[in-house]
C-alpha positions as CSV (number, residue, x, y, z in Angstrom):
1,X,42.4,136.2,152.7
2,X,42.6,133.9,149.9
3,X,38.8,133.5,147.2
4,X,38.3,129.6,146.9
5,X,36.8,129.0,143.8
6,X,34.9,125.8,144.3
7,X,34.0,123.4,141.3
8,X,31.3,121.1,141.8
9,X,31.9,117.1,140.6
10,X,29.4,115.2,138.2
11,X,26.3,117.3,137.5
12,X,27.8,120.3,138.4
13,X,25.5,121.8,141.0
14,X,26.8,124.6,143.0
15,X,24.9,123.9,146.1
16,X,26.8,121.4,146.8
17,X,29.3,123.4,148.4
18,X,26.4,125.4,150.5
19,X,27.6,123.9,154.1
20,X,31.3,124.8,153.2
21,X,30.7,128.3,151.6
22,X,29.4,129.8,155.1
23,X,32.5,128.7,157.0
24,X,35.4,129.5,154.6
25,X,33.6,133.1,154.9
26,X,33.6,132.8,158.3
27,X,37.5,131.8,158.1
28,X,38.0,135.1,156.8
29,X,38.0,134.1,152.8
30,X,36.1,134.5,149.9
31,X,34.6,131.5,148.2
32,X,32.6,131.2,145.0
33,X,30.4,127.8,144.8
34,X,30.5,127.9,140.6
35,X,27.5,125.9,139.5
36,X,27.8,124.4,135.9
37,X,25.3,123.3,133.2
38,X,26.2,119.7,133.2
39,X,23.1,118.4,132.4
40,X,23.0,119.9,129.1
41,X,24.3,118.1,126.3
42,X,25.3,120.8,124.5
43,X,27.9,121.5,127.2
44,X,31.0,119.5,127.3
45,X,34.5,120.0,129.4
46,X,35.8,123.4,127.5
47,X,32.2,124.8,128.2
48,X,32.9,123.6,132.2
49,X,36.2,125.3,132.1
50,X,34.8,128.6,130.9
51,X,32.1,128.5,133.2
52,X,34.8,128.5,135.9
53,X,36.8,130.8,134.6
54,X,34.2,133.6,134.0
55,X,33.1,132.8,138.1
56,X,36.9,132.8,139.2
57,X,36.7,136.4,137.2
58,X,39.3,139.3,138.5
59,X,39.9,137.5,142.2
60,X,42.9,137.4,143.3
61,X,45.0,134.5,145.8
62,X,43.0,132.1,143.6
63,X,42.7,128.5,145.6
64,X,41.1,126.2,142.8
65,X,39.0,123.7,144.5
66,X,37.5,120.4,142.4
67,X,35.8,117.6,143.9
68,X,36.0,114.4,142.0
69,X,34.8,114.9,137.9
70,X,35.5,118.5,138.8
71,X,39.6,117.6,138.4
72,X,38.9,117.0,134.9
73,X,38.1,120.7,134.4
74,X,40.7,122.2,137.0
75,X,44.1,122.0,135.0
76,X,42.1,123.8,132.4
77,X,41.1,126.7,134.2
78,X,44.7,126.9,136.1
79,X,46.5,127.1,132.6
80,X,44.1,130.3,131.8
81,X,43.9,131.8,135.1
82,X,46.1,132.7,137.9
83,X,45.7,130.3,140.4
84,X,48.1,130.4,143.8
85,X,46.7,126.7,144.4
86,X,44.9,123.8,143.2
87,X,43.1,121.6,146.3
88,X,41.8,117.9,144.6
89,X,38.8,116.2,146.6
90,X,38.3,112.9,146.1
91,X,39.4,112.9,142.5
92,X,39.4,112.0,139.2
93,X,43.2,112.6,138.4
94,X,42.7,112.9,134.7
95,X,46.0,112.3,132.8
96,X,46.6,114.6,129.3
97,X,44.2,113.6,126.2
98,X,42.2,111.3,128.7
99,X,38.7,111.2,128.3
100,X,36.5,110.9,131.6
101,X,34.8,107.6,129.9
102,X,37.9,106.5,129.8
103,X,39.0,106.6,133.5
104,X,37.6,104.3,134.9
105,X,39.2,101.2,133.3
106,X,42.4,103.0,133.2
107,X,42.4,103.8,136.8
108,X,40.7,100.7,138.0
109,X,38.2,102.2,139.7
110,X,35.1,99.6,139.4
111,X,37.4,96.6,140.6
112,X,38.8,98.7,143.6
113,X,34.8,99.7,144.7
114,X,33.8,96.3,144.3
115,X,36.8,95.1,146.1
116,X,36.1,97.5,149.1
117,X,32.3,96.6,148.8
118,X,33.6,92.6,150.1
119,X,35.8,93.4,152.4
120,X,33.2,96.1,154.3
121,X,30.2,92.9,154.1
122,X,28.5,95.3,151.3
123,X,27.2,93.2,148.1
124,X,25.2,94.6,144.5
125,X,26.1,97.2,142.3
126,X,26.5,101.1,142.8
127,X,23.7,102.1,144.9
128,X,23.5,106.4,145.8
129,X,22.2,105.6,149.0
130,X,24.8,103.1,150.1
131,X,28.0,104.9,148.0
132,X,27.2,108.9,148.0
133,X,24.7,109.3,150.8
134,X,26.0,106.9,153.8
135,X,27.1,109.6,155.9
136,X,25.1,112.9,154.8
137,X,22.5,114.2,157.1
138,X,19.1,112.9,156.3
139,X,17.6,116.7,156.2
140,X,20.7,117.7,153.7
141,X,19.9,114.3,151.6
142,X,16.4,115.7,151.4
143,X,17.2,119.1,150.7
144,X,19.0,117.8,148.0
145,X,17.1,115.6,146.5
146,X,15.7,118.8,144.5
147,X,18.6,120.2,143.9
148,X,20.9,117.3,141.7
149,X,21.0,117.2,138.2
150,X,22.2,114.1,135.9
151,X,25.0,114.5,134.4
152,X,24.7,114.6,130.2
153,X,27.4,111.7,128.8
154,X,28.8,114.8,126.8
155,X,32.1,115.2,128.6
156,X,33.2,111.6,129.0
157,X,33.9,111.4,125.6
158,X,35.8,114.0,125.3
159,X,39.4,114.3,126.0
160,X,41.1,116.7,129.0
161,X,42.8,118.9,126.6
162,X,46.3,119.3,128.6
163,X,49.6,118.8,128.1
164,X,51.2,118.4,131.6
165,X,49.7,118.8,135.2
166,X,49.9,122.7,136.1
167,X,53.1,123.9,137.4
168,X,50.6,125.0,140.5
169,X,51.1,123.3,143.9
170,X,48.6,121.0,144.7
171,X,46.9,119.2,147.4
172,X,45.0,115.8,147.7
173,X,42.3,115.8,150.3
174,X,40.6,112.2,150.2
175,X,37.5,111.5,152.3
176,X,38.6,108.2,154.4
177,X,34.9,107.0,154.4
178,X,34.9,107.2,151.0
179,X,33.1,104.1,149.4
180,X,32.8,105.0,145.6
181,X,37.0,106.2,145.6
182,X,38.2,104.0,148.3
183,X,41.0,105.5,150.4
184,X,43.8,103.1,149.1
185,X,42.5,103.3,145.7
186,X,42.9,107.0,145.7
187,X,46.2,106.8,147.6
188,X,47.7,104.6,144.5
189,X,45.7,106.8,141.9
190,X,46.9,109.8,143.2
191,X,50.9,108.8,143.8
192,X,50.9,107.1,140.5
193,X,49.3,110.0,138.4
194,X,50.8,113.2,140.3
195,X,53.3,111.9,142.2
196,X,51.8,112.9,145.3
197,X,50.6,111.5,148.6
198,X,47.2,112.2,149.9
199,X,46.1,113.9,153.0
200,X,42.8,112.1,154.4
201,X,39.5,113.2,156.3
202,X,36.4,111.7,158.3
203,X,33.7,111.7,155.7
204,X,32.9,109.8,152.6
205,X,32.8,110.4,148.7
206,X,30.1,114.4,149.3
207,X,32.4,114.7,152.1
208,X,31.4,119.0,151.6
209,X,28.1,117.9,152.5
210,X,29.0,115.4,155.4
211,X,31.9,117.2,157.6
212,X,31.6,121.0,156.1
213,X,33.2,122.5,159.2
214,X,36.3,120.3,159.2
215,X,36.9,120.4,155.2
216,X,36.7,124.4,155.7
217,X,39.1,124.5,158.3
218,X,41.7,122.1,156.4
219,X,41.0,124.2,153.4
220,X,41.9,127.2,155.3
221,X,44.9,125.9,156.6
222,X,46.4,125.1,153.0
223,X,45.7,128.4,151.9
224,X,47.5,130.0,154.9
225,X,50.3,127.3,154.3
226,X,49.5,125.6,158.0
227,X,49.2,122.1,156.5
């Protein structure tokens, strides 16, 4: 039985991960949904990473979960915790010193959206509805509607305050639907700033609120070493 320790992306709510908590438990494991104060501008990434850390706590077999903003806080954590594994979903590969504000350019994020936008017949700029929300259930869109919080601009000025990637292994779980990280953007991303290849799945960018059972399952099966 491995405890997932989930981190939440921009605006740090922990009910995001509320449809994928219920069946990693049913899986067998642990998991803690760690929900972080990023509204507040007082808070910025060391504050994130201490959040996690205090919920990760004394568990043990420590997977490290972060969806997209949240990879700017997991090399943190895993350089002051144990961690057996580090899972990335639909990321934000920081590299050392780089700020969140930053990424964006440096990756080439907007161009590759845009780009993917054209090609799919989709036109305009970032929309929630069309980007995030395209494949989430209307009654979990709803439910959430109450629950998200805007993210302060606190953290994307500051820098992720590593030196290297962990020494932890690590897995890249892209949604293939996603429309705000396209697929082949990620896929070059990812290879260029970890040396990794990606593992993909049906479901866009809140692909834990869209395909909960299936991201559990594949969850599972890294921590048990199936995949």
């Amino acid at each position: 039985m491995s405890t997932f320790v989930l981190v939440p992306g921009a605006g740090g709510v922990g009910w995001y991960w509320h449809r994928v908590v219920p069946e990693l438990e049913r899986l067998g494991h642990q998991a803690v949904a760690v929900d972080i104060r990023e509204d507040d501008p007082h808070l910025g990434l060391q504050d994130y990473a201490d959040t996690v850390v205090t919920a990760t706590g004394d568990h043990r077999d420590v997977v490290l979960v972060g969806q997209s903003l949240g990879a700017f806080t997991v090399p943190v954590v895993a350089g002051r915790v144990p961690v057996r594994l580090i899972v990335l979903i639909n990321p934000m590969v920081p590299l050392p010193g780089e700020t969140p504000g930053e990424w964006w350019e440096a990756t080439g994020q907007p161009q590759a959206r845009e780009l993917n936008d054209r090609l799919n017949g989709r036109s305009g700029d970032f929309d929630e509805r069309v980007h995030f929300l395209h494949d989430v259930p209307p009654d979990v869109v709803a439910a959430g509607a109450v629950e998200q919080r805007a993210p302060s601009g606190t953290p994307f000025k500051q820098r992720c305050e590593i030196d290297r990637w962990p020494d932890v292994p690590t897995r890249v779980l892209v949604g293939r639907d996603d429309r705000f990280f396209p697929v082949d953007f990620q896929r070059r991303m990812v290879r260029t700033r970890l040396g990794l290849g990606i593992d993909e799945i049906q479901g866009g960018h809140l692909v834990a609120l869209s395909n909960p059972v299936e991201l559990a399952s594949r969850l599972d099966g890294y921590a048990r070493g199936f995949l």
